[in-house]
C-alpha positions in Angstrom: 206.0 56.4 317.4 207.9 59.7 318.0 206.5 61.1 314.9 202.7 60.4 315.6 203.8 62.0 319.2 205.2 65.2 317.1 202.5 65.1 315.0 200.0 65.1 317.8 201.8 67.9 319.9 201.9 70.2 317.2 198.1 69.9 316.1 197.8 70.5 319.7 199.9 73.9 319.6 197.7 75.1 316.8 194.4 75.0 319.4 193.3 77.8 321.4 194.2 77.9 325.1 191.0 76.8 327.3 189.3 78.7 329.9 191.5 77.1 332.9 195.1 77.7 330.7 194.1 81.7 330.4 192.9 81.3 334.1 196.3 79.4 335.1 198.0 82.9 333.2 196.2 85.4 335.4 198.2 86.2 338.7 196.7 85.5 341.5 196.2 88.7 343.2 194.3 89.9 339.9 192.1 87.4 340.4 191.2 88.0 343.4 190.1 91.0 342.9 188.2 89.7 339.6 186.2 87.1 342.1 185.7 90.0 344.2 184.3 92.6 341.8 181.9 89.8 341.0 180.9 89.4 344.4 180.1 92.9 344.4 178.5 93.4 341.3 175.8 90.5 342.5 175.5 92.3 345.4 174.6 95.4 344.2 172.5 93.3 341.6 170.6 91.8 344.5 170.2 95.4 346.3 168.5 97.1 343.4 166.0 94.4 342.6 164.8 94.7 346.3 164.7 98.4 345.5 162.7 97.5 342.2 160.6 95.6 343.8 160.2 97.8 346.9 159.2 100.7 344.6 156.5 98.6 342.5 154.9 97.7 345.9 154.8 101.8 346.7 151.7 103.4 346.3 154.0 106.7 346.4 154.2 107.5 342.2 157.9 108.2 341.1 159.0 111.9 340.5 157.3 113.8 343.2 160.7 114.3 344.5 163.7 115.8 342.4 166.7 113.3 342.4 169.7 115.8 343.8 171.6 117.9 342.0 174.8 116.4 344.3 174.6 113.2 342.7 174.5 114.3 339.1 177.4 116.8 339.7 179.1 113.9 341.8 178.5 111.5 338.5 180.3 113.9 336.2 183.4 114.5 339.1 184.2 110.6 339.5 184.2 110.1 335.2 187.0 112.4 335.3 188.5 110.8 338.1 188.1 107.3 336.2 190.3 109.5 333.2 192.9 110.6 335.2 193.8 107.2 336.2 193.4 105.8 333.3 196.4 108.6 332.1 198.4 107.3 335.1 198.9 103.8 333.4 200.2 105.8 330.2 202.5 107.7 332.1 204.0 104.7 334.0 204.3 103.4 330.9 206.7 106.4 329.9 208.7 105.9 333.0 207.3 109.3 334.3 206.7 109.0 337.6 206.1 112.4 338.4 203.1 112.8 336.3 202.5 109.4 337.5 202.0 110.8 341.0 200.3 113.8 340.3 197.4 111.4 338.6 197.2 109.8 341.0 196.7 112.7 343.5 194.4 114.5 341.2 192.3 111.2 341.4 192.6 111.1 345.0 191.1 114.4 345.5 188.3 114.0 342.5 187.2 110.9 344.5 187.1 112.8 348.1 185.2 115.6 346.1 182.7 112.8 345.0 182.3 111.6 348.7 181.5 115.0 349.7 179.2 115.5 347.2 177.1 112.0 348.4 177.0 113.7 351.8 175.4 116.7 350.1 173.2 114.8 348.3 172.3 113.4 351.5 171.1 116.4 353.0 169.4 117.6 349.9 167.3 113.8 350.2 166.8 114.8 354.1 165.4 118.5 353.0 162.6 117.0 350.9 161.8 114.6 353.8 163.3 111.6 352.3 164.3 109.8 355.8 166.2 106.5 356.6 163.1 105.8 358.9 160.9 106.7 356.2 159.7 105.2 352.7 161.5 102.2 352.4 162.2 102.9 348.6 164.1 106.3 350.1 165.9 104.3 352.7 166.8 102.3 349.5 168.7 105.2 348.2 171.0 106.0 351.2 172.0 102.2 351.7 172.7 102.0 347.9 174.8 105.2 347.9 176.6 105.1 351.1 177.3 101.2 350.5 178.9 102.2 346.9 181.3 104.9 348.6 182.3 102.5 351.2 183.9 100.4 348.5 185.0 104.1 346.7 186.9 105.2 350.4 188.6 101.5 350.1 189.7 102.1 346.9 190.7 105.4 348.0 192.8 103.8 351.0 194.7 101.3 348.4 195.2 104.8 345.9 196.9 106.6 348.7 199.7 103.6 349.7 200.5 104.0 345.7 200.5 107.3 345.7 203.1 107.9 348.6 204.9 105.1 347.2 205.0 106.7 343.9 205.8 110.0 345.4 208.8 108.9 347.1 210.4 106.4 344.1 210.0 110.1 342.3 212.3 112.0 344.5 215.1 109.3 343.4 216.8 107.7 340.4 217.4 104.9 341.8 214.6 104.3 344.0 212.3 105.4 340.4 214.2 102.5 338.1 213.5 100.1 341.1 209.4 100.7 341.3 209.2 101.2 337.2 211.1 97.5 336.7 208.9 96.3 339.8 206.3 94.0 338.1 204.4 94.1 341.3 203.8 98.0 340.7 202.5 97.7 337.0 200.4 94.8 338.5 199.0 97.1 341.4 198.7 100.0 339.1 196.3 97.6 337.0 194.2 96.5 339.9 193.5 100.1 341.4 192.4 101.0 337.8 190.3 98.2 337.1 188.9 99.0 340.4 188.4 102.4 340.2 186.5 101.4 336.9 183.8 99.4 338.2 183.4 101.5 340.8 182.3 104.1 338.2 180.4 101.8 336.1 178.7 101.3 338.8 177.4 104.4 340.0 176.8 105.3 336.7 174.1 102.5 336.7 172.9 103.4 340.2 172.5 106.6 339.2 170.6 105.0 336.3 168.4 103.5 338.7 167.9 106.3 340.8 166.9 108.0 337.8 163.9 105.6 337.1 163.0 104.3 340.4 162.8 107.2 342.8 
């Protein structure tokens, strides 16, 4: 009897784990935010296929208006921002919390230069008569865009309580060797950059979008 119990555990060891043991391994917080990115992503899903199908319904033909210049420069400023904190998790890694916190602050300051440059791209849409009480394939545009840096300024909100925590674990030894053994730090290190990832992702496919549709 024991034996065919042995027997049995161990051709069970040799299986794969299922979808609800690597689920049961994932800690909670993380996926939370994984069941929330979702719930984004669908939303923004949902958004653009009303702007597809908003734009098909148009008599107005697409390309009579430039797409702004903002928005491309403002594409290229938040990939580097989505480099620099991908370097922060290597430098946690090396215990180096001062390059740690300068990451994170050079991130910080790409992402405010990316909001500004929405607002400027803004204006620019407002210039060549683009209104929100105009073409509802423009107003599509500003809701899409201001709704994506609404989830960028939270982003930027959680980014800042890590950076002044960062900051002042930095100024001492002791305080540094507490937050670097802190599992809860590596874990919210994680989430900010798999956050700040999508986020890029997807304005890059926005931008995409914009690109084709207006």
């Amino acid at each position: 009897m024991n034996s065919d119990q042995e027997r049995t555990n161990k051709i069970g060891a040799g299986r794969p784990a299922s979808a609800f043991q690597r689920m049961e391994g994932v800690p909670p917080l993380l996926l939370m935010l994984y069941l929330g990115l979702a719930g984004v992503g669908v939303l923004f899903l949902m958004l653009v296929v009303a702007y597809m199908y908003t734009r098909s319904q148009s008599d107005t033909p697409t390309g009579i208006y430039p797409l702004p210049r903002f928005f491309s420069l403002s594409t290229i400023v938040l990939l580097i921002s989505s480099y620099t904190i991908n370097q922060a998790r290597h430098l946690y890694s090396r215990d180096d919390l001062a390059g740690l916190a300068r990451c994170l602050g050079a991130t910080l300051l790409l992402s405010s230069v990316f909001a500004g440059l929405q607002v400027l791209g803004w204006r620019e849409l407002m210039a060549q008569g683009v209104l929100l009480d105009g073409v509802a394939s423009g107003t599509f545009v500003y809701l899409l865009s201001a709704l994506h840096v609404a989830h960028l300024l939270g982003g930027m909100l959680f980014l800042l309580a890590l950076l002044l925590r960062t900051h002042t674990a930095a100024r001492d030894a002791v305080r540094s060797l507490v937050f670097i053994r802190n599992p809860y730090r590596r874990l919210q290190l994680r989430m900010i950059t798999i956050y700040w990832h999508f986020i890029d992702v997807l304005w890059v496919a926005l931008f995409a979008a914009f690109l084709f549709l207006y």
